[in-house]
Backbone bond lengths (Angstrom), bond angles and torsions (degrees), N, CA, C in turn:
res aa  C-N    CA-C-N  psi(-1)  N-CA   C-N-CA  omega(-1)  CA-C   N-CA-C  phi
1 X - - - 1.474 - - 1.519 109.50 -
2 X 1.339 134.06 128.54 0.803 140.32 -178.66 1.658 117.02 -58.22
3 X 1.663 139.52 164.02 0.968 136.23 167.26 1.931 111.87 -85.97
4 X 1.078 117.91 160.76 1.126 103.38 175.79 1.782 109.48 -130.34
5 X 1.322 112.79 129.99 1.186 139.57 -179.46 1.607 106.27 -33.31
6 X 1.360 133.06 154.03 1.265 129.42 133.18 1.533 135.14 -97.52
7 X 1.237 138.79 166.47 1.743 110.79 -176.60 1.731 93.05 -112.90
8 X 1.153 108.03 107.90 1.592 98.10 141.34 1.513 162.09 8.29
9 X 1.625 95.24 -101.94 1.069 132.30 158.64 1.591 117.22 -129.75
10 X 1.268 91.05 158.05 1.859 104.65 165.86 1.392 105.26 -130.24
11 X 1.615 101.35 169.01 1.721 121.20 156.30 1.445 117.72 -155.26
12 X 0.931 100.58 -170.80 2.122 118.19 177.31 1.232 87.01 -113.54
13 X 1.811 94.99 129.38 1.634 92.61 152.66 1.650 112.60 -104.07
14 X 1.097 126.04 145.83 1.651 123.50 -176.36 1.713 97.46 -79.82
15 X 1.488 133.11 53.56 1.027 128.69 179.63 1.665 104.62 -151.45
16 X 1.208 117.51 119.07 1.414 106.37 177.75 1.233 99.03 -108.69
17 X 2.005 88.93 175.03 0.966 110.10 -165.24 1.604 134.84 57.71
18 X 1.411 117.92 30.04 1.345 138.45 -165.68 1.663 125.87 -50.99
19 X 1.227 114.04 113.58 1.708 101.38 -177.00 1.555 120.28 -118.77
20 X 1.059 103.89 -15.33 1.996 100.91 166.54 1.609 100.09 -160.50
21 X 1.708 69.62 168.88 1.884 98.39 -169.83 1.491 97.74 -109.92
22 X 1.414 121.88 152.52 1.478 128.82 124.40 1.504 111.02 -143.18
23 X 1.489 111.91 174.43 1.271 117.47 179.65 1.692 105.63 -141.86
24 X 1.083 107.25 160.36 1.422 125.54 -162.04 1.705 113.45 -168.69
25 X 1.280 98.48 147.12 1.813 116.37 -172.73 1.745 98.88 -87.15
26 X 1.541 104.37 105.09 1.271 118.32 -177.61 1.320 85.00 -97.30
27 X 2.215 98.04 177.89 1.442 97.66 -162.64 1.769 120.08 -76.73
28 X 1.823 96.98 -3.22 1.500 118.30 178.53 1.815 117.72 -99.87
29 X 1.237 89.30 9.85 1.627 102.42 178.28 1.320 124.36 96.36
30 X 1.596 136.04 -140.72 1.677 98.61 -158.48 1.333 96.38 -85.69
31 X 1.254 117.65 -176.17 1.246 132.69 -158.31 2.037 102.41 -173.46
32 X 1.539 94.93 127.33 1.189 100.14 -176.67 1.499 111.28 -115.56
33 X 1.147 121.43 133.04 1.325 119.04 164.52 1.279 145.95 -151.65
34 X 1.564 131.68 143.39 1.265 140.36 -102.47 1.872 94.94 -142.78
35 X 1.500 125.33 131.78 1.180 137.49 150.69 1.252 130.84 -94.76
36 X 1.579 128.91 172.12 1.400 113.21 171.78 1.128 78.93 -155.58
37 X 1.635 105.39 161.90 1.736 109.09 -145.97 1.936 87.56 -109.43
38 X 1.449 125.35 11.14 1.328 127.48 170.81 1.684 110.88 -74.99
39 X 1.516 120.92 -25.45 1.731 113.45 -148.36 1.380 82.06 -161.85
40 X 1.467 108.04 146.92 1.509 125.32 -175.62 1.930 90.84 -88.64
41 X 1.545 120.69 76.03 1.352 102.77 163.62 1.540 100.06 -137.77
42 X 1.164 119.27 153.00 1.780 134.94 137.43 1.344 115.62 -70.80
43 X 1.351 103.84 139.80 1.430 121.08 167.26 1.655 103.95 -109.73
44 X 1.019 125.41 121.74 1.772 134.00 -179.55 1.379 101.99 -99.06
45 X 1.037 140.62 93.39 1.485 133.06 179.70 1.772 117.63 -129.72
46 X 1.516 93.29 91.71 1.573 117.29 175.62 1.890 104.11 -36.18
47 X 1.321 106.43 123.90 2.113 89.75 -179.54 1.949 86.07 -112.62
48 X 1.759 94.59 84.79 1.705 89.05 177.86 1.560 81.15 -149.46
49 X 1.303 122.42 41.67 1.780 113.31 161.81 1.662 87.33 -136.29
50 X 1.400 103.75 154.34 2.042 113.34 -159.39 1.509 68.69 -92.11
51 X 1.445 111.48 -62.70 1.457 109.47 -136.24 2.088 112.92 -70.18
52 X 0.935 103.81 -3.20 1.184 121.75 -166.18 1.583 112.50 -40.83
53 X 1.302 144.66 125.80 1.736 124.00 153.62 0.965 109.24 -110.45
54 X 1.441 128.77 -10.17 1.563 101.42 -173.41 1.397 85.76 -135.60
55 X 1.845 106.46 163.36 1.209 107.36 -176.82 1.327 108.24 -146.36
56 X 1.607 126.90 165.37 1.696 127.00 162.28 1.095 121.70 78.71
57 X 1.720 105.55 31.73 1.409 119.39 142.55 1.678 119.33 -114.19
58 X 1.279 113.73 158.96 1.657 127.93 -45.38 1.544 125.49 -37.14
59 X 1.457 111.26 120.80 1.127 105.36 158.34 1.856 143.55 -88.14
60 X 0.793 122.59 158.96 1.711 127.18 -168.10 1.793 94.42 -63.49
61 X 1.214 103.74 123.24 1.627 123.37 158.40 1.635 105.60 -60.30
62 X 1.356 156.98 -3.94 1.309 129.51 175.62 1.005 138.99 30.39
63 X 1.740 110.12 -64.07 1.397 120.86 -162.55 1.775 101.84 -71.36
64 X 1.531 111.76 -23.97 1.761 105.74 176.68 1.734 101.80 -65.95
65 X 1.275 125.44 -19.10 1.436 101.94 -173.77 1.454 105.55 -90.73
66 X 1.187 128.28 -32.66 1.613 133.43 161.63 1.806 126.17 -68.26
67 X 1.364 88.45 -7.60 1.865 86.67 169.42 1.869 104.15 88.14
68 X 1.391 139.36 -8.60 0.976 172.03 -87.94 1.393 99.37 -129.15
69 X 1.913 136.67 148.68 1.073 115.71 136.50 1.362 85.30 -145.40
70 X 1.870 133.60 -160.24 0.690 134.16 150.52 1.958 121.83 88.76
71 X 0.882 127.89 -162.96 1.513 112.08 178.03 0.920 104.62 -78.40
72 X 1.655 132.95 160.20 1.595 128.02 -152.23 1.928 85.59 -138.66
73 X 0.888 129.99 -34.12 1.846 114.65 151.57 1.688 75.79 103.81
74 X 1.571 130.38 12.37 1.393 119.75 179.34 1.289 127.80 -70.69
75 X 1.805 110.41 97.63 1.907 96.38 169.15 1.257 139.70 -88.43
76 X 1.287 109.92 -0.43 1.634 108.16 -169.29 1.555 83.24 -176.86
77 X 1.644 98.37 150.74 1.213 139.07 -161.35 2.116 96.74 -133.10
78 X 1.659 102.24 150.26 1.662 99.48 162.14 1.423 69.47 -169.29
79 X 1.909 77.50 -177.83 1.566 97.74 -164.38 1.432 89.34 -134.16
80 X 1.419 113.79 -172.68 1.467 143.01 164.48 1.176 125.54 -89.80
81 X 1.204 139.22 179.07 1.421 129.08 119.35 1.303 159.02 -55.32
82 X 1.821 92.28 -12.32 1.511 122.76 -179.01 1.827 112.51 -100.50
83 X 1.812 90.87 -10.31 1.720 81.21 171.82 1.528 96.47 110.65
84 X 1.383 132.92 -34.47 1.224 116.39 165.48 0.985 164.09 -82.54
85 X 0.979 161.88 113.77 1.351 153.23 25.01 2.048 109.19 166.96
86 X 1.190 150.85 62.22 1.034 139.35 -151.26 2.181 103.96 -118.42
87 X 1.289 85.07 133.91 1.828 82.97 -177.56 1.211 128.85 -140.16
88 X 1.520 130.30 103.72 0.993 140.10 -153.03 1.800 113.00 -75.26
89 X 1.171 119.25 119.71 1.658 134.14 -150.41 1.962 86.41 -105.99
90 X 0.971 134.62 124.56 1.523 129.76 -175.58 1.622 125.80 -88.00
91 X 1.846 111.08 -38.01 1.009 157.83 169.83 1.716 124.79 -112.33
92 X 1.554 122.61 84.03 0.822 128.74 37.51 1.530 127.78 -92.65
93 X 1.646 101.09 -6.18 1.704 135.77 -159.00 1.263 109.68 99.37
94 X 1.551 133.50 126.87 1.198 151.90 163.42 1.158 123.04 -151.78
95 X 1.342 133.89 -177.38 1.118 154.97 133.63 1.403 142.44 -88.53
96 X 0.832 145.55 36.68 1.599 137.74 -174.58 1.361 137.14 -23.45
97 X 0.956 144.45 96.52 1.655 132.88 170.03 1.278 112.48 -86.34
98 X 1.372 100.55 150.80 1.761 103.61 165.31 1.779 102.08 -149.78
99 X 0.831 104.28 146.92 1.953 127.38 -177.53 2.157 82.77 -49.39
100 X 1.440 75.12 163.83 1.262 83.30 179.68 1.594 119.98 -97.11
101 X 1.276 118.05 1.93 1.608 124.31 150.21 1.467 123.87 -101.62
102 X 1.700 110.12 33.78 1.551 133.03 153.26 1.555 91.23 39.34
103 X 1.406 113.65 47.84 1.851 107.82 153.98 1.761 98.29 -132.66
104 X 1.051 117.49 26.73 1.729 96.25 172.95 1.744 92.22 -161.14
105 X 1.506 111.11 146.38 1.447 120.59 -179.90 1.644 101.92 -81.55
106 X 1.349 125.62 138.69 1.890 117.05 179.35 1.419 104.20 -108.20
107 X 1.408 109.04 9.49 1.523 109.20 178.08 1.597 119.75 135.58
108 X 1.722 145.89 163.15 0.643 149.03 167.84 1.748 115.99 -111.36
109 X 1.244 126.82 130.68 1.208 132.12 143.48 1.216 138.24 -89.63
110 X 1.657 115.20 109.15 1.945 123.91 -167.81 1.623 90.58 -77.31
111 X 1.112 109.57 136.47 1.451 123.35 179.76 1.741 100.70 -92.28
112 X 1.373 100.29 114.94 2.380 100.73 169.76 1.543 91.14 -87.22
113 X 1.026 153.80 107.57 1.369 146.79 139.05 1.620 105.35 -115.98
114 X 1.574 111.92 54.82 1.424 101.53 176.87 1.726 103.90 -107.90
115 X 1.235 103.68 32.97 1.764 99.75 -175.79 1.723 98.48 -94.80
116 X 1.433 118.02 106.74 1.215 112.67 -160.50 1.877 104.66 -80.96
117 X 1.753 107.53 -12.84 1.217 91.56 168.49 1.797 124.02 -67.39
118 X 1.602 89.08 -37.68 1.478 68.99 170.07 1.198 165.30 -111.58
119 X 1.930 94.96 1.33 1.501 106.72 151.42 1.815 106.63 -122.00
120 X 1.589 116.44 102.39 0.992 114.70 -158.64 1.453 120.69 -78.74
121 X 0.960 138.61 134.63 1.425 133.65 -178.71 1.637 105.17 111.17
122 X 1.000 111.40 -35.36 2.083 103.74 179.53 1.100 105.68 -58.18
123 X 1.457 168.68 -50.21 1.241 143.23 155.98 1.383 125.45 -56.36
124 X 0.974 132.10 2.36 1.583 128.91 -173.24 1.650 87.52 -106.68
125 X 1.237 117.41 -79.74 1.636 125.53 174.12 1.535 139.59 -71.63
126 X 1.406 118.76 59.26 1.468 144.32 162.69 1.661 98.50 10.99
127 X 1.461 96.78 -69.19 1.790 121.53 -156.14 1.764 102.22 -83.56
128 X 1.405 109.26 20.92 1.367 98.20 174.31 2.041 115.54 -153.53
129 X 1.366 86.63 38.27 1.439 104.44 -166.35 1.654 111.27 -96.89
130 X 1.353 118.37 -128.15 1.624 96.90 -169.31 1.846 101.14 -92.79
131 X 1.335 102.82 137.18 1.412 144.66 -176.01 1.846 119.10 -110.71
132 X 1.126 96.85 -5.36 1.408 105.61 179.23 1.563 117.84 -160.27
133 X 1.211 115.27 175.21 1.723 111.96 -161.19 1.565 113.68 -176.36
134 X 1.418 111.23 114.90 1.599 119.27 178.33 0.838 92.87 -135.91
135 X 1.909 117.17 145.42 0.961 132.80 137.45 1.535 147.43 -57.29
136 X 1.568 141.42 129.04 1.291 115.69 -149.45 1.947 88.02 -116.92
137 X 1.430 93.25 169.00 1.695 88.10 -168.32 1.874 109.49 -79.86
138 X 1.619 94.83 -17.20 1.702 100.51 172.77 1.441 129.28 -95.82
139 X 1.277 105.64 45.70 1.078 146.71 -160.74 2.048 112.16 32.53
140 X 1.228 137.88 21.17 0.991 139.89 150.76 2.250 118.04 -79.09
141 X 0.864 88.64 153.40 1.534 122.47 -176.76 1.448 115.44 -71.92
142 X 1.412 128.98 140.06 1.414 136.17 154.27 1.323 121.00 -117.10
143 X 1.416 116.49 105.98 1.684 126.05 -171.29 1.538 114.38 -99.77
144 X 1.154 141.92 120.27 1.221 155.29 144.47 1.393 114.63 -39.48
145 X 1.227 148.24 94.91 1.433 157.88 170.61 1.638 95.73 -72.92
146 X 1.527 101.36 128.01 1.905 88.07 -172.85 1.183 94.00 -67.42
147 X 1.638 134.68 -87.14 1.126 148.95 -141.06 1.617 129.39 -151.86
148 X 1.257 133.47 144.57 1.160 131.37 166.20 1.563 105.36 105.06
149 X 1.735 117.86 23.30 1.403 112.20 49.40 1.813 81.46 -119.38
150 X 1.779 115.29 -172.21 1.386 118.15 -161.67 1.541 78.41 -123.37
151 X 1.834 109.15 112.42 1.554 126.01 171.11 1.409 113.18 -114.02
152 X 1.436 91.40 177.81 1.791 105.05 165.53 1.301 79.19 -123.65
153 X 2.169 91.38 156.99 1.662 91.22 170.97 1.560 81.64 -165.57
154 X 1.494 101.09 147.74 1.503 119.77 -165.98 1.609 98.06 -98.62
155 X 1.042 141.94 125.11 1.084 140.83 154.49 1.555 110.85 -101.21
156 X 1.423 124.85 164.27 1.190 145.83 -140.92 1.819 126.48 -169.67
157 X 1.062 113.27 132.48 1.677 95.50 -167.10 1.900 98.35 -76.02
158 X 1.175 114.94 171.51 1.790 127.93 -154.42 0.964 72.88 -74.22
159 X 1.492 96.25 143.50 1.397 141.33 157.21 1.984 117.52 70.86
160 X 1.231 84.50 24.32 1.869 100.63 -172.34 1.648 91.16 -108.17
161 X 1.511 114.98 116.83 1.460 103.89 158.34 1.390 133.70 -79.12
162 X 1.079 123.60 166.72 1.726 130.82 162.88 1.065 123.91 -10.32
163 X 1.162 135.54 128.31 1.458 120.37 144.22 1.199 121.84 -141.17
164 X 1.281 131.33 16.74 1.544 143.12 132.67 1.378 99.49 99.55
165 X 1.425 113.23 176.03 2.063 105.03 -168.82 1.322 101.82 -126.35
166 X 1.517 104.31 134.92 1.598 113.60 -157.62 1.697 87.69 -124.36
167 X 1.364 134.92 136.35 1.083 139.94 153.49 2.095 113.27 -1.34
168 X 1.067 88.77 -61.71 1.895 106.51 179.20 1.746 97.90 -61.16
169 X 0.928 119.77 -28.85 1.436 103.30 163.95 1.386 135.76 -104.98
170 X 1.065 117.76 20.00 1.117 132.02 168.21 1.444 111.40 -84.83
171 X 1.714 122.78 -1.82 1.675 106.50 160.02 1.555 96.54 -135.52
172 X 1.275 75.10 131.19 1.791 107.85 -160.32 1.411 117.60 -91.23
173 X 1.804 115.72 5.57 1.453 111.49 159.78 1.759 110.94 77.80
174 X 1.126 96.66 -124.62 1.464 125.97 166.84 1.405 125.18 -102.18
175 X 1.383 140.40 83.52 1.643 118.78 -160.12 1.694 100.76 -99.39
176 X 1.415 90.43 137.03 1.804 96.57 -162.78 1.552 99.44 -98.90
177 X 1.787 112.53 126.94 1.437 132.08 154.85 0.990 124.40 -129.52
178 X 1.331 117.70 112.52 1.522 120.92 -179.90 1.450 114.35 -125.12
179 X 1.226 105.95 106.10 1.459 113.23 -171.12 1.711 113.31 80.80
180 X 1.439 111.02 -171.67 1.823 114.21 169.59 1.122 118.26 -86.60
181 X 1.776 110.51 132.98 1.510 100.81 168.07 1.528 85.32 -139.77
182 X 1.520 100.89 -162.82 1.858 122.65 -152.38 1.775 82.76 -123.98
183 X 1.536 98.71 138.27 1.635 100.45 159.94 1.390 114.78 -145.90
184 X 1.368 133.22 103.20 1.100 144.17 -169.22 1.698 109.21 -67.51
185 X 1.879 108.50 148.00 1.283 100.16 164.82 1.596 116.93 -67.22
186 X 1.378 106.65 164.88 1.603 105.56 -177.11 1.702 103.09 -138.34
187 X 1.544 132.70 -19.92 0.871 106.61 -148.41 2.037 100.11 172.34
188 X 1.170 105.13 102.63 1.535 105.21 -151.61 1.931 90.69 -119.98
189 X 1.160 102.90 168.98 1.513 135.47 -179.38 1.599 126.18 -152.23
190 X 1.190 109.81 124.62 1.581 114.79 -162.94 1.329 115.45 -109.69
191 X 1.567 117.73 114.09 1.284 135.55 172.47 1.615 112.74 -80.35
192 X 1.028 111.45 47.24 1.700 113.90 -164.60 1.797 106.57 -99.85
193 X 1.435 90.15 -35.25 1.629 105.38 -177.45 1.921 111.44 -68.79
194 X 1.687 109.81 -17.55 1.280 97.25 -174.75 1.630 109.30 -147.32
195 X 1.393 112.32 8.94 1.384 116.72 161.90 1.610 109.88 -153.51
196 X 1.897 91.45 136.54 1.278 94.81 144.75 1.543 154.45 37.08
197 X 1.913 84.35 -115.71 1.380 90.16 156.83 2.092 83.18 -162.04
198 X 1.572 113.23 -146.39 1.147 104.98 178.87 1.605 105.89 -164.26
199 X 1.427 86.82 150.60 2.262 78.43 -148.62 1.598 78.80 -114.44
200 X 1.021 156.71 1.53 1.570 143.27 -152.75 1.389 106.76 171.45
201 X 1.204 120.36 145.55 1.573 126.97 130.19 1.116 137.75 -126.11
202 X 1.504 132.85 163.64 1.171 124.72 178.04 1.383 133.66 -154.89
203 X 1.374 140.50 149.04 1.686 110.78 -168.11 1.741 99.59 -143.44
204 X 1.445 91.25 172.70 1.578 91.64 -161.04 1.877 86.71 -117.84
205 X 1.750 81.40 166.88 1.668 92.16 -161.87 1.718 105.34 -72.06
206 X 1.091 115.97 3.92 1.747 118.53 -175.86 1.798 91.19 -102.61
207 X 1.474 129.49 31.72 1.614 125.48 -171.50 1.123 157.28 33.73
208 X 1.249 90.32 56.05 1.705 112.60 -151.21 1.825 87.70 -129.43
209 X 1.497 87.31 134.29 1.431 102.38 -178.81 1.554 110.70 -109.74
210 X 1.654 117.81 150.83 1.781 112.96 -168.95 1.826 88.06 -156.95
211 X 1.613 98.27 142.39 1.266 129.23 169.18 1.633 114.70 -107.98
212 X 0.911 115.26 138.66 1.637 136.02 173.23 1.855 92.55 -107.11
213 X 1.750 102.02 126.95 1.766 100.00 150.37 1.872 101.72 -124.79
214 X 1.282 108.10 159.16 1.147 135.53 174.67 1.458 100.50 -88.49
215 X 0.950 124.00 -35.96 1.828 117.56 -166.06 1.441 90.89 -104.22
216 X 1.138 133.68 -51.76 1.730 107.85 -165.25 1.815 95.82 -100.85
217 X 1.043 101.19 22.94 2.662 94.04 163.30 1.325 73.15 39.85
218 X 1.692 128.48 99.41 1.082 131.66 138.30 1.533 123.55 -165.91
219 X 1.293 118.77 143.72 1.432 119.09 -161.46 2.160 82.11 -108.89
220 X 1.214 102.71 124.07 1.353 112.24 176.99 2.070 124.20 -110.34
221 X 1.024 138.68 139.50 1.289 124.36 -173.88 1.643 95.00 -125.29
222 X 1.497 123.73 127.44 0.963 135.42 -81.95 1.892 72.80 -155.28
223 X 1.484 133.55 94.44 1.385 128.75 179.02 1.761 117.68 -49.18
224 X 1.419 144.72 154.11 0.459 157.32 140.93 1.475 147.30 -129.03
225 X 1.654 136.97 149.86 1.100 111.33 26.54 2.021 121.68 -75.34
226 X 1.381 118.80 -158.14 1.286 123.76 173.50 1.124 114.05 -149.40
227 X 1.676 109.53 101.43 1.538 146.09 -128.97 1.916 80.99 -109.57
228 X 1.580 93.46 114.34 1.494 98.32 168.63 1.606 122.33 -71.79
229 X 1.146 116.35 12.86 1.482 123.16 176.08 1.540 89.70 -108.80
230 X 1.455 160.06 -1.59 1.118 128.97 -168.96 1.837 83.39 -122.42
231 X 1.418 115.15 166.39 1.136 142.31 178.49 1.311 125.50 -106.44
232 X 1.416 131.89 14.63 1.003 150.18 -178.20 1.543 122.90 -171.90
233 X 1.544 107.00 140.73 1.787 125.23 -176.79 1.766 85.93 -91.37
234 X 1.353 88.06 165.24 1.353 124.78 -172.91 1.278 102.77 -131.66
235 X 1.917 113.81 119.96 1.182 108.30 161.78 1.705 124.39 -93.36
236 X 1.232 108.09 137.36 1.417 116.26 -153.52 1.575 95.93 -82.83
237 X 1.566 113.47 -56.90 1.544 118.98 179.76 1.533 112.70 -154.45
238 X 1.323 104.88 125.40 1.804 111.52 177.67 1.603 109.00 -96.39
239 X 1.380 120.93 145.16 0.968 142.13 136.18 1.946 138.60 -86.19
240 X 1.133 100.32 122.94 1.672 99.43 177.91 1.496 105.66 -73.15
241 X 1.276 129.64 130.26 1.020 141.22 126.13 1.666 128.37 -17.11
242 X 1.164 114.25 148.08 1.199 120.82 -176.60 1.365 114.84 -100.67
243 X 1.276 121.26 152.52 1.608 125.66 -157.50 1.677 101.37 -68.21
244 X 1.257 116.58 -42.19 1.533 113.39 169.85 1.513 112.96 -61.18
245 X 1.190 154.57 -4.48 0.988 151.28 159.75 1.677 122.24 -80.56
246 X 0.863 134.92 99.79 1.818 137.91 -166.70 1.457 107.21 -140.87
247 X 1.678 98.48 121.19 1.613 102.28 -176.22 1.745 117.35 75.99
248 X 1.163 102.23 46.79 1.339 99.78 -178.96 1.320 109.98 -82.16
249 X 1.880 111.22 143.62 0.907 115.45 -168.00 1.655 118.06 -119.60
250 X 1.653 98.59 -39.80 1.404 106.96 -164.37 1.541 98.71 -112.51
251 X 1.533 140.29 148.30 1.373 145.96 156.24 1.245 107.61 -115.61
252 X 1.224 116.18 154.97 1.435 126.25 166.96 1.895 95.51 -163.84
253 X 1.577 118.65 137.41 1.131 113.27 150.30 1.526 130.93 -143.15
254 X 1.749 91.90 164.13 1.283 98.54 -157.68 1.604 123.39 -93.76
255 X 1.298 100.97 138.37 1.720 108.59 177.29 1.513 127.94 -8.31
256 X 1.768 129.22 -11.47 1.050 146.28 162.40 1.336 108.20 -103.42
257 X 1.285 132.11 18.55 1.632 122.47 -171.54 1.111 124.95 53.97
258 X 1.633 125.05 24.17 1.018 126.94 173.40 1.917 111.72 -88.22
259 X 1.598 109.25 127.95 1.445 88.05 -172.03 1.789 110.95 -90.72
260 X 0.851 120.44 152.65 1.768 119.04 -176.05 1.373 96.35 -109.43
261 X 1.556 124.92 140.22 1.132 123.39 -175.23 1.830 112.23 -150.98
262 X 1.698 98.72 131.66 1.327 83.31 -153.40 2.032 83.66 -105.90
263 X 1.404 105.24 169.41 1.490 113.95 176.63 1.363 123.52 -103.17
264 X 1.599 143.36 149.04 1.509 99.57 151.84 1.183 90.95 -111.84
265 X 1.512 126.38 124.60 1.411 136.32 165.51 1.768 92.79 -140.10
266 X 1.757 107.06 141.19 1.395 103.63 -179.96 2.131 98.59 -108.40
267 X 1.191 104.74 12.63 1.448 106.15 179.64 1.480 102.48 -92.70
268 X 1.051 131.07 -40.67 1.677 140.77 -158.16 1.597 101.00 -82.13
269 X 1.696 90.81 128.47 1.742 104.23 170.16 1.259 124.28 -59.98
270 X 1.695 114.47 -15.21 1.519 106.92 173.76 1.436 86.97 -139.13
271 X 1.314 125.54 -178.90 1.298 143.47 -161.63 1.595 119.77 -151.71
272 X 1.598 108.82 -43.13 1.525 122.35 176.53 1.528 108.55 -105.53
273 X 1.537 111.58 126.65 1.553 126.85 -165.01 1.432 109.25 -104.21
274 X 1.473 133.58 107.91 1.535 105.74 170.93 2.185 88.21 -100.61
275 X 1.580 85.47 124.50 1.758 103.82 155.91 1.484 142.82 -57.37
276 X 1.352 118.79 156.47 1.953 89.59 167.55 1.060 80.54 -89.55
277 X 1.703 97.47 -171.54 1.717 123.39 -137.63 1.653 97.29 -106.23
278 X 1.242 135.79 127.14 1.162 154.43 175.53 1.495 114.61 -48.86
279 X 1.429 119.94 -30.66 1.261 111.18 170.42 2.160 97.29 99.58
280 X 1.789 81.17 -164.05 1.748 89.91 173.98 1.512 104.78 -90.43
């Protein structure tokens, strides 16, 4: 039986319709921030005021540096180490970068994952493709496939093989884009046997990898390493969710193991969750 979470704190985010988290060391300390796959914006929201409820206004226009209007198909957001800026596009599939003072684009990545043997269902199902997004330290990618079936899958620029995600790559330094390039899938893992589906991931700087699902209310920690010869992740340890949490979308956690969890529900008085801390 799983353990079940308590919530903390809450807030409002001034952003609807919300679909990923990341966080990053702004010049006022951490700083979390949040997309929604309706409007090309960032929400930057410093969590260093107690009294605070609402958060992530003003947010960053984006879509003026991409030429952009309209729903932006954005599921997931990560960062660097340098502060910048990376955004996962679902429909047609991309990547986005932006500098880490969100005034200049550092390049786009076209996602090839049309090999239906090996991540099956991303060309047939538009609305159920990548949902999540890490950076890897060898400069390839870790994508969350929501569902139908709900994977991880390593992508890689052409003609670079596998090399699977080991704790040590899960901090990604500096991740270098300069200009557009192509990055093919290489090498997938199936969460089918123990969730759902999977709305986020996220990992902490001690290398520890964690899944968020929307269908089974559960915060999951995620075995490693992830051996490109095997066909399936291993969940190491789940957590239940808390009844105020519904439709979770975005994870990110923080340097104490606390997981932060954002929602998209437009009925709920708060939306962004900070958790207690998960422990070892």
């Amino acid at each position: 039986m799983a353990n079940e979470l308590k919530v903390i704190r809450s807030w409002k985010v001034e952003l609807e319709e919300m679909s990923g988290l990341a966080v990053r060391e702004g010049d006022a300390g951490l700083e979390i921030l949040a997309i929604a796959d309706n409007v090309h914006h960032l929400a930057v929201m410093p969590i260093s005021q107690p009294d605070a409820k609402r958060l992530g206004k003003p947010y960053v226009k984006l879509g003026k540096l991409i030429g952009k209007k309209g729903a932006s198909q954005w599921e997931a957001v990560a960062t660097d180490d340098a502060g910048n800026v990376f955004v996962l596009e679902e429909n047609p599939g991309g990547v986005i970068g932006f500098s880490r003072e969100l005034d200049r684009v550092l390049g786009r990545i076209e996602l090839d994952v049309e090999d239906m043997a090996l991540v099956p269902g991303w060309k047939t199902d538009a609305n159920s493709r990548g949902e999540g997004l890490l950076l890897l330290a060898n400069g390839h990618l870790l994508l969350a496939k929501e569902k139908r079936p709900p994977m991880l899958v390593e992508v890689a620029p052409l003609g670079v093989e596998a090399q699977g995600v080991t704790g040590a790559a899960l901090r990604p330094g500096t991740f270098t884009l300069d200009g557009d390039v192509r990055f093919a899938a290489v090498a997938v893992w199936s969460l089918a046997n123990d969730l759902g589906d999977v709305s986020d991931i996220a990992a902490t700087a001690d290398g520890r990898l964690f899944a968020v699902s929307d269908q089974s209310n559960v915060l999951v920690e995620i075995a490693l390493p992830l051996d490109p010869a095997s066909a399936v992740a291993i969940v190491k340890t789940r957590w239940q969710l808390p009844a105020e949490i519904q439709k979770a979308e975005g994870l990110v956690m923080r340097a104490d193991g606390a997981p932060v969890i954002g929602v998209d529900c437009k009925s709920s008085l708060h939306d962004l969750f900070l958790l207690e801390p998960i422990g070892e």
